[in-house]
C-alpha positions in Angstrom: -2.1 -19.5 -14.6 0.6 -20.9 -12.1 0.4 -22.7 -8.6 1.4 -19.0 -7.4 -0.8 -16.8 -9.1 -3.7 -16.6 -6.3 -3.7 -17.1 -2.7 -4.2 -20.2 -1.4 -7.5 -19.4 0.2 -8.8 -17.6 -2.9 -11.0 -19.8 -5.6 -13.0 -19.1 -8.6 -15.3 -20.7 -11.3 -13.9 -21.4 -15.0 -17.0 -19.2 -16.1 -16.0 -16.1 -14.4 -12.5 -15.8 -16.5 -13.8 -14.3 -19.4 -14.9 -11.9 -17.0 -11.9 -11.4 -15.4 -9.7 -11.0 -18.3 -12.8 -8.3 -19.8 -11.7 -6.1 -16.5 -7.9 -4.8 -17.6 -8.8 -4.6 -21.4 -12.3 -1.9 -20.2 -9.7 0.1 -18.6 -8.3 2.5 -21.1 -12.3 2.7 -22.8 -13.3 4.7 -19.3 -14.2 8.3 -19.1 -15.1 8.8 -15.5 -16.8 12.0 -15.8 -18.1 13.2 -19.2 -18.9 17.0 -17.9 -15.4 17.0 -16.2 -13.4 20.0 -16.0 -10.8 22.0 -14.2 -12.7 24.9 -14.0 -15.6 22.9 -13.0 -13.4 21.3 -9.8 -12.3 24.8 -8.5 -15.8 26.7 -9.0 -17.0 23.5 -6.7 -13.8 23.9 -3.9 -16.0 27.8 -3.8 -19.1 25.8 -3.2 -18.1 23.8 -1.1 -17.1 26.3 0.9 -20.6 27.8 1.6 -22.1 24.2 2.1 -19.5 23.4 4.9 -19.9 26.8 6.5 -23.5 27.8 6.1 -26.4 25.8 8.2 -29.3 26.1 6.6 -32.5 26.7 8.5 -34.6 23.8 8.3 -37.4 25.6 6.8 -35.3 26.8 3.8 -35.7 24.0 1.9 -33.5 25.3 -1.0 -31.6 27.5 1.5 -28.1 26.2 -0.1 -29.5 27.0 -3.6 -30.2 30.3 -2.9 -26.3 31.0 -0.6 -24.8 29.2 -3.2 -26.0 32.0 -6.1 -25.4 34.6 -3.5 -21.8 33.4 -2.7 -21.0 32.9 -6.3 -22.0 36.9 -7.2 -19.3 37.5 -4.4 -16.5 35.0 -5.4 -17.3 37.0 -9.3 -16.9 40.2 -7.9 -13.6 38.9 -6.2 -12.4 38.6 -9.9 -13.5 42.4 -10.9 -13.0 45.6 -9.1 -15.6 45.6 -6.9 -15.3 47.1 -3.8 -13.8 45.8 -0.9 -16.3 46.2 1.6 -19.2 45.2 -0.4 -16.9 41.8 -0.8 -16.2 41.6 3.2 -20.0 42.2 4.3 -20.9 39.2 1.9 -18.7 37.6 3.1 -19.8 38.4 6.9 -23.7 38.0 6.0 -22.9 34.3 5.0 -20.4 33.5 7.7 -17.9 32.4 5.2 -14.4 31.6 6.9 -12.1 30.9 4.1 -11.1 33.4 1.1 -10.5 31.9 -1.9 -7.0 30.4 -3.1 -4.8 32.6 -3.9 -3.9 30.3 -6.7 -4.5 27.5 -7.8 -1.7 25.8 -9.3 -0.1 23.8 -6.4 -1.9 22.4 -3.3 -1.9 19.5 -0.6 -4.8 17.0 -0.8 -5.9 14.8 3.0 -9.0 12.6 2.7 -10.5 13.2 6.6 -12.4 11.5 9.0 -13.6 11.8 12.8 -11.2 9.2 13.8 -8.3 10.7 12.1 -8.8 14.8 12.8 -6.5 15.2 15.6 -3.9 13.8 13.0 -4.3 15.9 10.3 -4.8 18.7 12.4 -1.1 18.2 14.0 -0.2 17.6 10.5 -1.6 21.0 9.0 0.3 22.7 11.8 3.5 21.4 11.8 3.4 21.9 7.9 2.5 25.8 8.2 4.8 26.4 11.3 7.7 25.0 8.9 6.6 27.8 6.3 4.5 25.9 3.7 1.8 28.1 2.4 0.3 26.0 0.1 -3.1 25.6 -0.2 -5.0 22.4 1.1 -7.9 20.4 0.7 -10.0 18.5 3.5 -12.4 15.7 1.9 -14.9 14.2 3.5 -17.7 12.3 3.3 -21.0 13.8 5.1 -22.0 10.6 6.6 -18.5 9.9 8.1 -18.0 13.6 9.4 -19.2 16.8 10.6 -18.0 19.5 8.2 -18.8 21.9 11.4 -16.4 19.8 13.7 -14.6 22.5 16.0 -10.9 21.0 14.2 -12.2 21.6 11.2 -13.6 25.1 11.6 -10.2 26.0 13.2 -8.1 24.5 10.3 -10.4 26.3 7.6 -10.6 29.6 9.5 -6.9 30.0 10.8 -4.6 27.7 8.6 -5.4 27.8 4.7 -7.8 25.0 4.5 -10.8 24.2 2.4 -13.5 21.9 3.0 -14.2 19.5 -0.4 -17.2 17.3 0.2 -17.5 13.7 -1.1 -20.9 12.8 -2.6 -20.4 10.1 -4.7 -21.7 7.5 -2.9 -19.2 5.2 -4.9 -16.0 6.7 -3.7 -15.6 4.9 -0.2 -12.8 3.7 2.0 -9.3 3.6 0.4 -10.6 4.8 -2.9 -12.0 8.3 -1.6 -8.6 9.1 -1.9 -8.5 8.5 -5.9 -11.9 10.5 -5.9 -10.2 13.7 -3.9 -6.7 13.5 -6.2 -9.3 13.5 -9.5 -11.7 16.4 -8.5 -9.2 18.8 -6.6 -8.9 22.0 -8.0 -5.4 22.3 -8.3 -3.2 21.6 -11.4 -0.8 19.7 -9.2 -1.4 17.5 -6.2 0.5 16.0 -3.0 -2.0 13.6 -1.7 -1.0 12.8 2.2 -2.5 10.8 4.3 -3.8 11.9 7.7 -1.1 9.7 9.9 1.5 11.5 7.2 4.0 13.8 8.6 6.2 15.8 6.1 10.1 16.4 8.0 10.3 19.9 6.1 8.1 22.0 3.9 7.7 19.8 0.7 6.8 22.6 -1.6 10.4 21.9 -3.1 8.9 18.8 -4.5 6.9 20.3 -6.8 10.3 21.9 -8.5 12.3 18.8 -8.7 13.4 17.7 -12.5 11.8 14.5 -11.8 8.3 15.7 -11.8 8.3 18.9 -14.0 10.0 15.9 -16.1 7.8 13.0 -15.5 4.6 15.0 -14.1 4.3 12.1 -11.0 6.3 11.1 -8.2 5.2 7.9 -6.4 7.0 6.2 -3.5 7.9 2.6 -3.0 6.6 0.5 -0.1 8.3 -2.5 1.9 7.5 -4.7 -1.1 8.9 -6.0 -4.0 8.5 -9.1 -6.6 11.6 -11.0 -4.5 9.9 -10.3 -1.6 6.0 -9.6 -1.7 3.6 -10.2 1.5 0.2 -9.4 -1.2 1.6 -11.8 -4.0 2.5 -9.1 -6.6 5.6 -11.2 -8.5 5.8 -12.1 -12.1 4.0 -15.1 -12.4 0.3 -13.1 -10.3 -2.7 -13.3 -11.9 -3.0 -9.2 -10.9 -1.0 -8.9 -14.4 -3.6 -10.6 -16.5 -6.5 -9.3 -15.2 -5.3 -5.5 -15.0 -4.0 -6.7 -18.9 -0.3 -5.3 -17.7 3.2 -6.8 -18.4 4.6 -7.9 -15.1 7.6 -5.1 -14.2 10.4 -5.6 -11.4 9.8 -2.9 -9.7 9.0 -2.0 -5.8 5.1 -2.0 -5.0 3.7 1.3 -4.4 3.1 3.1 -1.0 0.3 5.5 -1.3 0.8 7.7 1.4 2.2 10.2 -0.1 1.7 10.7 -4.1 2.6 14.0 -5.8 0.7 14.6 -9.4 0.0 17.3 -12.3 -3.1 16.3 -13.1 -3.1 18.4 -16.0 -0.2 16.2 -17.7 -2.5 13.3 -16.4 -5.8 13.3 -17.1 -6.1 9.9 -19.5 -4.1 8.0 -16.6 -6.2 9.5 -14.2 -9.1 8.3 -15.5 -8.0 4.6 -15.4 -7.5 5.0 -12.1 -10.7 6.0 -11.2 -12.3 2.8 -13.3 -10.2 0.6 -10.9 -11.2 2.6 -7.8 -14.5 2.9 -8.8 -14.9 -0.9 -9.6 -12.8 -2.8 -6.7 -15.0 -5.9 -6.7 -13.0 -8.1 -8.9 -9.6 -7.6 -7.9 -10.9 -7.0 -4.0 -12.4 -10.3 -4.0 -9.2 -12.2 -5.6 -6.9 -10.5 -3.5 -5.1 -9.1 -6.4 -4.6 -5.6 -4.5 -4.6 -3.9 -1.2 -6.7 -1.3 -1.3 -5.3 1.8 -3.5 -2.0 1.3 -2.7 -0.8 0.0 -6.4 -3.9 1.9 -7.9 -1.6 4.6 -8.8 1.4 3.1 -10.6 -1.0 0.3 -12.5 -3.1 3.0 -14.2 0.3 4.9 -15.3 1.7 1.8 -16.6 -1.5 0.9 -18.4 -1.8 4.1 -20.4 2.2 3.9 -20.4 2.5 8.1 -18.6 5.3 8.9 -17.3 6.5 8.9 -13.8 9.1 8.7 -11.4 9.4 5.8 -8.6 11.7 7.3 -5.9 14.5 4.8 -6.0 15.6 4.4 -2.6 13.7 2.2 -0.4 11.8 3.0 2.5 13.5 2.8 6.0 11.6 2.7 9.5 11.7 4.9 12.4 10.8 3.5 16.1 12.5 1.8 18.9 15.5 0.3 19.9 17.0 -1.4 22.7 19.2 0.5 24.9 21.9 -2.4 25.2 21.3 -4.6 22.3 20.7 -4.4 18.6 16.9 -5.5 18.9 14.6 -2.7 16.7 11.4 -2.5 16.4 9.8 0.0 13.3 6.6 1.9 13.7 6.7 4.6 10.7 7.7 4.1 7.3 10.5 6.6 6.3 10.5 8.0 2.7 12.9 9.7 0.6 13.2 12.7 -2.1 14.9 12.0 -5.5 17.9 13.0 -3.7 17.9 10.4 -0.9 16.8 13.0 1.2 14.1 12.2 4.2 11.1 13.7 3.4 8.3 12.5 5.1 7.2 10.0 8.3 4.4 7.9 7.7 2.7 6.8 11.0 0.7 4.2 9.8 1.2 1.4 12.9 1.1 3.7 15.9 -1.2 6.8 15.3 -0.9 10.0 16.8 -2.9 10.3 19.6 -3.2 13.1 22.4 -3.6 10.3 25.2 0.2 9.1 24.3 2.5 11.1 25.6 5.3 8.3 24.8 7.8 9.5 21.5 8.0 6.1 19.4 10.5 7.8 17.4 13.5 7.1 19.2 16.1 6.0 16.5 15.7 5.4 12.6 16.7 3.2 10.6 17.7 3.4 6.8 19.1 1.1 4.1 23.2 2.0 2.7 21.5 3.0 -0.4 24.7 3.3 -2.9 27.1 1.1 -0.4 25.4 -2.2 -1.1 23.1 -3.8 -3.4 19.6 -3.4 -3.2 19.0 -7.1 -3.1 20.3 -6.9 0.4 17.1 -4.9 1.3 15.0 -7.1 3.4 12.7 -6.0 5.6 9.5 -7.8 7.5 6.7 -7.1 9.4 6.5 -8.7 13.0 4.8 -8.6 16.5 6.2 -6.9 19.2 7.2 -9.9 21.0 8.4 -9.7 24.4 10.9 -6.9 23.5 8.3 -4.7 22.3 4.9 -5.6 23.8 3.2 -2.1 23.2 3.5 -2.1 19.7 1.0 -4.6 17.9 3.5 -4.5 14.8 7.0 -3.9 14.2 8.7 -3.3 10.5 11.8 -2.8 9.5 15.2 -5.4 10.2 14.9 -6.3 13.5 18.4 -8.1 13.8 21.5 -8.4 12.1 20.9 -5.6 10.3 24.5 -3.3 10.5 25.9 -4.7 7.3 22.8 -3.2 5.4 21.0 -1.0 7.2 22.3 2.2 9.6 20.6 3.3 12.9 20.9 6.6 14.0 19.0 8.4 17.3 16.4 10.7 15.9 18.4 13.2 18.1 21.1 13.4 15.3 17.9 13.8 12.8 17.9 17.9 11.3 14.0 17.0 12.1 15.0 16.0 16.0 12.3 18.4 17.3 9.1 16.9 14.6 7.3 14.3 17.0 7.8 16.8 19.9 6.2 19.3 17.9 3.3 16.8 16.8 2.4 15.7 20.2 2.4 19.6 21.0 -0.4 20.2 18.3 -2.2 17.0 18.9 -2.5 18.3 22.5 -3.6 21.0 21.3 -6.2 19.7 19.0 -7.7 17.8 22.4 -8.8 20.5 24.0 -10.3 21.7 20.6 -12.3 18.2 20.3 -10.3 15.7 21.2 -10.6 11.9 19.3 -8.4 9.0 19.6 -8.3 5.4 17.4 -5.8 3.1 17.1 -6.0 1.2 13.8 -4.4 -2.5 13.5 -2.8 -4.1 10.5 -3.2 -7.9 10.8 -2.5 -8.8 7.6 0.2 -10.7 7.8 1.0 -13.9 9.9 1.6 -13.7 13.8 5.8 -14.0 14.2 7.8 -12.1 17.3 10.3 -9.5 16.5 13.2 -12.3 16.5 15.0 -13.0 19.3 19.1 -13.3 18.9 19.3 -15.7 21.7 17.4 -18.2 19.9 19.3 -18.0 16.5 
């Protein structure tokens, strides 16, 4: 243990190490699910499918049993050469929207809730009006959400979704995400989250050398052992108790992880023994939420995978008439240093905001400096930027490592346009709004040049 390896405000009792140490050495030991299969995962996508689109008369007290057996008869016969019709009037007896997958080998995974359905509608539907067919998943938990929502029953019925209920009552908040990624029935996985916005149709990512090599992708965040806001530097106690050697490497950003699960499955199943018990490393602060989740279960069952090498860059606001900027959505990048995807974590998409907050973007000279010249914070919006509760990126003085273009130059000028379009849309579907803040770093102003 050092002075730095905790918090300052977090404590513990000399009895409890043992404990803690016990934690990262359990890790590799877990099977999550003894029963588990793939063909287990997409004959449950099928029932799901019924469960989300069949009500069940109150009086039918096994009324799901007895659609599911019926649906399943149909879904065989799918697989034979049964006739078509006798397939479409099952079908239209059980009021069944979605046909099955086409395949299943690729698909898109979004964990879903009320508060967050306009989002991934406008997400859905700028993804297929760019020409991605893939296949994609909607979890949700029955107690957070309405699997007969009006959003919902227009994404499964017009727009190649499928419904995937949650009922593990285990897999909650940020770890519902590891849950949906493990039980999906697809052999490989892009997990997005629902204020995720892909620039272009990301199927292509599925065909780069770096994952048919590696068999993961995952992206970097803001963060990194020089420069860490949640601790995570060499001399953390997160290394002991996860039983990993530190690495100088960028934290992870889990907005956006791609994965073949079928190259994966021992990896896979570490991560769902962290997910599944947060407790330890929750209550030390070790970890935020699932966002290193990911890379610490590859690492500690040493798989294979690729960390996309350049750094995230920020899109948002600047000043007409000075070099003042304020970020709102992190920027990734393909193995090619390519833009790939938006992620709108500080401002969410809402149909009550007209205003674009992607007005310029800013990216790091990846290959004309060095990377230790990438220094980014997080920051109020101060009086330049008073609507935005938090601002990342490099605020000032940034020209020698960073460029700023206008989104108009972008090749993806049209995207936010296009999202507020759909998330109009989606309002008067059902329209929801929230507006999520991150406080988890200290109050400080987007700085102010005049007082350098």
């Amino acid at each position: 243990m050092h002075c730095d390896s905790l918090r300052l405000d977090v404590a513990f009792k000399c009895e409890e190490f043992a404990k803690f140490l016990e934690f990262g050495r359990k890790a590799t030991e877990y099977v999550h699910d003894k029963t588990f299969s793939m063909e287990k995962c997409r004959q449950q996508l099928l029932d799901d499918q019924i469960t989300a689109a069949v009500k069940p008369k109150p009086q039918q007290a096994n009324a799901n049993g007895n659609v599911l057996d019926k649906i399943r008869r149909g879904v065989e016969l799918t697989r034979t050469t049964a006739p078509v019709p006798d397939i479409q009037q099952l079908r239209k007896e059980l009021q069944l929207v979605p046909s099955p997958p086409s395949s299943y080998k690729r698909g898109i995974v979004f964990v879903v809730y009320d508060k967050m359905l306009q989002s991934v509608f406008a997400s859905v539907r700028s993804l297929r009006s760019m020409g991605c067919t893939l296949p994609v998943e909607l979890w949700y938990k029955r107690s957070e959400t309405d699997p007969f929502h009006p959003l919902l029953r227009e994404l499964t019925g017009k727009y190649g979704a499928y419904m995937r209920e949650i009922r593990d009552p285990r897999a909650s908040r940020f770890y519902t995400k590891t849950y949906a990624v493990f039980y999906s029935a697809f052999d490989q996985v892009l997990l997005l989250d629902a204020d995720n916005f892909a620039v272009r149709d990301p199927t292509y990512l599925f065909d780069t050398p770096e994952f048919r090599d590696e068999g993961a992708i995952f992206w970097p965040d803001f963060w990194r052992p020089k420069k860490t806001i949640f601790n995570i530097q060499p001399t953390s106690f997160v290394w002991q108790v996860f039983n990993l050697q530190p690495v100088d490497m960028f934290e992870q950003e889990s907005g956006q992880v791609l994965i073949d699960r079928s190259m994966h499955q021992k990896a896979l199943n570490v991560l769902m023994y962290y997910a599944f018990n947060p407790s330890l490393f929750e209550r030390l602060r070790l970890a935020w939420g699932d966002k290193d989740l990911f890379r610490f279960a590859w690492l500690k069952t040493k798989s294979s995978f690729h960390m996309i090498e350049t750094p995230p860059g920020s899109a948002g606001l600047k000043l007409p008439d000075q070099n003042i900027f304020c970020g709102v959505t992190m920027v990734q990048h393909d193995p090619k240093r390519e833009i790939v995807f938006l992620h709108r974590n500080q401002e969410k998409l809402s149909s009550e905001n007209h205003e674009k907050v992607w007005t310029h973007l800013q990216d790091f000279r990846m290959g004309e400096v060095h990377l230790d010249e990438y220094d980014v914070r997080g920051a109020n919006g101060g009086r330049y930027f008073p609507q935005f509760k938090r601002c990342y990126g490099k605020d000032i003085y940034y020209e020698s490592a960073f460029t700023i273009k206008t989104m108009a130059e972008m090749p993806f000028a049209g995207l936010e346009q296009r999202l507020l379009k759909f998330v109009q849309e989606a309002a008067r579907i059902d329209g929801t709004l929230d507006d999520q803040p991150n406080d988890i770093e200290e109050n400080v102003d987007v700085a102010d040049p005049t007082k350098q």
